[in-house]
N, C-alpha and C positions, 0 to 999 in steps of 0.2 A: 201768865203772870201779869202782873198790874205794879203802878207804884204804891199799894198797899204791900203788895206781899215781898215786892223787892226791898221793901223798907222794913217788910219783918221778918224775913229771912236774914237781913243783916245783924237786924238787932240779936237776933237770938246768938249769930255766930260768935259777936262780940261780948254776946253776955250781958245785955240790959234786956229791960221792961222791951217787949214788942209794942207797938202804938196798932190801938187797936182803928184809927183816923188817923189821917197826913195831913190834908189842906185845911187848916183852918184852928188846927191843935194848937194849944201853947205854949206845951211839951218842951222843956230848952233842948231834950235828947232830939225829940222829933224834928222841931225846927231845923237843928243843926245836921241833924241827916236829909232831909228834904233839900238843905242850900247845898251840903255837897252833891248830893245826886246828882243837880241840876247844873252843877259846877264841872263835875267828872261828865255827864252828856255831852254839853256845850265842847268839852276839851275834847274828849271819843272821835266826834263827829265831823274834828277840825281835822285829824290826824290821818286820814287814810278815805280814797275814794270808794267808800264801801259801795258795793251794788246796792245796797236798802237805800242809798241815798241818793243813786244818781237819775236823775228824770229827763226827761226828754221835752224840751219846750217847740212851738212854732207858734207864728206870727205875719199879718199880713202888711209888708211894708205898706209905710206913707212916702210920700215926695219931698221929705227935709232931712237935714241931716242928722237929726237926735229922731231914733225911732220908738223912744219912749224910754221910760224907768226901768231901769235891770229887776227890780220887784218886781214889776208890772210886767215884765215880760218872763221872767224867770221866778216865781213866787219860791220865798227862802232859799233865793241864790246864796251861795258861796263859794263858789268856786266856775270858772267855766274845762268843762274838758277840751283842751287843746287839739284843733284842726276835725271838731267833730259839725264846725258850721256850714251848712252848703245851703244855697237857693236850689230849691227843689221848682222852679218855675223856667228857671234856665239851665238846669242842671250843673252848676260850675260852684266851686268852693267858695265860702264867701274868707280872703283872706286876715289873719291876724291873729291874736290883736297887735298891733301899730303900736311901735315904742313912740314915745312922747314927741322924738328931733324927728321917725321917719313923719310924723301925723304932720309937725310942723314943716317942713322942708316940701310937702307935698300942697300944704298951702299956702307956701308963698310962690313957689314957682308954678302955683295953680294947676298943678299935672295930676291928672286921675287918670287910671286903668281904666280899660273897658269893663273889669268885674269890680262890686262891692269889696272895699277894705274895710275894717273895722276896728274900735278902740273904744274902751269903757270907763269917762271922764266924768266926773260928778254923778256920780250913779246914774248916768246914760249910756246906752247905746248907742252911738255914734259910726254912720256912716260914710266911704270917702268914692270914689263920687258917688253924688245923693241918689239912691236907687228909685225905679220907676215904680208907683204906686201900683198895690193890686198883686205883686209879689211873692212868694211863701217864703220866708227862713224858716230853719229849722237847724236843732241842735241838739247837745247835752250836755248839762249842768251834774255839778253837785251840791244839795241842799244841807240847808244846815238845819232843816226840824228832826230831830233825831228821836222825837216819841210824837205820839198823836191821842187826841182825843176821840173829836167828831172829823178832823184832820191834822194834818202837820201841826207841829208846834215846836220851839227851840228851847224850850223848858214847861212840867209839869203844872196840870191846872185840875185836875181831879183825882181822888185815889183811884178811879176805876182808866186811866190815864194809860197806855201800854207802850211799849219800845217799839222804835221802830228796828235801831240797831238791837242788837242781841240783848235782850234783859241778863242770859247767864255774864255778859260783860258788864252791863251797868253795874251788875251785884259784885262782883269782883271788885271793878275799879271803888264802890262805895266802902267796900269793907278796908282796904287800905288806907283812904282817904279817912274814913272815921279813927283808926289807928295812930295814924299820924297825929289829925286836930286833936289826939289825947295827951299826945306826948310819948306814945309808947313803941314798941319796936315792931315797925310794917314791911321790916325789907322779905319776910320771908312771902307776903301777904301780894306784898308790888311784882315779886319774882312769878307768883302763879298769877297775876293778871296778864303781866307779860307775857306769857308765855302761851294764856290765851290767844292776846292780842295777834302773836306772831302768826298762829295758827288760821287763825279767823282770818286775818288777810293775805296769805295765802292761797284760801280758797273762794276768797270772797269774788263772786262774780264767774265761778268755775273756768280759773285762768286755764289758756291755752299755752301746749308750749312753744317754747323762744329757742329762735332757728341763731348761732353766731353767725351764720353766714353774713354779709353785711347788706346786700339785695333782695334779702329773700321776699320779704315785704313788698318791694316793688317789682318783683316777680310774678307773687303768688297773687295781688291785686292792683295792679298798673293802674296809676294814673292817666286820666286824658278824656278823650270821646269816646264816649261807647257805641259800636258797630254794629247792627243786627248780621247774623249771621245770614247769609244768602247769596245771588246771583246780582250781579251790578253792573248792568252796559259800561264801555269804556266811549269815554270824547276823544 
């Protein structure tokens, strides 16, 4: 699918003219399904960490304490997944992010850890103590281009334009969406996106199951230093 035929498969569902073009048509039908597609994307993409969205960034520290642009380091950041940051050069987690009183509180009484903390202030990356140049971070984001062209993008730039997240959901969420901008009645229309939706993240990312035990986690993968298995003289 593309956003030609997601946009004429809508049309046909609702019962208008299909547009046989999107980008550049003057179409008030077309126009106005192009802005909601784009509208329903945007919203899709905020709502749940889908696996299509989430990427994996690294980067190689500088010696100051802004280590650059969240773009620049995470292209179509929106989100970061929490506790997935570690220096792969020293093997140790890099922690945070740092509420606003711990960031301050640690710069007045000038106390840093021996490992990097972190905190994302004006769309920077910000480190606490300034880590040593030459470094690797790494991590994992959630992006917010939810279709692509020749790559990511956070809304539609050609009909031949395709989803990243699910197009059967973009078509869903637009046939609702156009519904509604009519004035007419979408609840039964919103009920099966829903219910898509429920489904789709469910399985999005082929979840594993969830132990109630309340250790099981620091069980099944402990934290700390990792040991090579072997023989070790005693001092």
């Amino acid at each position: 699918m593309s956003l030609l035929t997601i946009l004429q498969d809508t049309a046909n569902t609702v019962g208008i003219d299909a547009p046989s073009t999107v980008i550049g048509n003057t179409d008030s039908n077309t126009v106005r399904l192009l802005a909601l597609s784009n509208q329903g994307g945007k919203a899709l993409a905020r709502r749940f960490p889908w696996q299509e969205l989430v990427q994996e960034w690294t980067f190689t520290t500088v010696a100051t304490e802004s280590q650059g642009t969240v773009e620049s380091i995470m292209p179509g950041f929106n989100w970061d997944l929490y506790g997935t940051i570690w220096n792969r050069s020293t093997k140790f987690p890099v922690q945070g992010p740092l509420f606003p009183e711990e960031w301050q509180f640690l710069k007045a009484l000038d106390i840093a850890g021996p490992y990097p903390q972190f905190r994302i202030r004006g769309n920077n990356l910000i480190c606490l103590p300034v880590p040593t140049a030459g470094q690797i971070f790494a991590g994992e984001y959630v992006s917010r281009y939810w279709c692509q062209g020749a790559s990511g993008q956070e809304k539609w730039a050609a009909d031949t334009d395709t989803g990243i997240l699910s197009e059967d959901l973009l078509t869903l969420d637009l046939i609702w969406r156009w519904k509604m901008s009519q004035g007419l009645d979408y609840s039964g229309e919103k009920m099966e996106f829903e219910i898509a939706v429920n489904e789709k993240t469910a399985r999005s990312g082929s979840n594993r199951s969830i132990s109630l035990e309340a250790d099981s986690m620091e069980n099944e993968y402990p934290r700390g230093v990792a040991v090579q298995i072997g023989n070790w003289p005693l001092m």
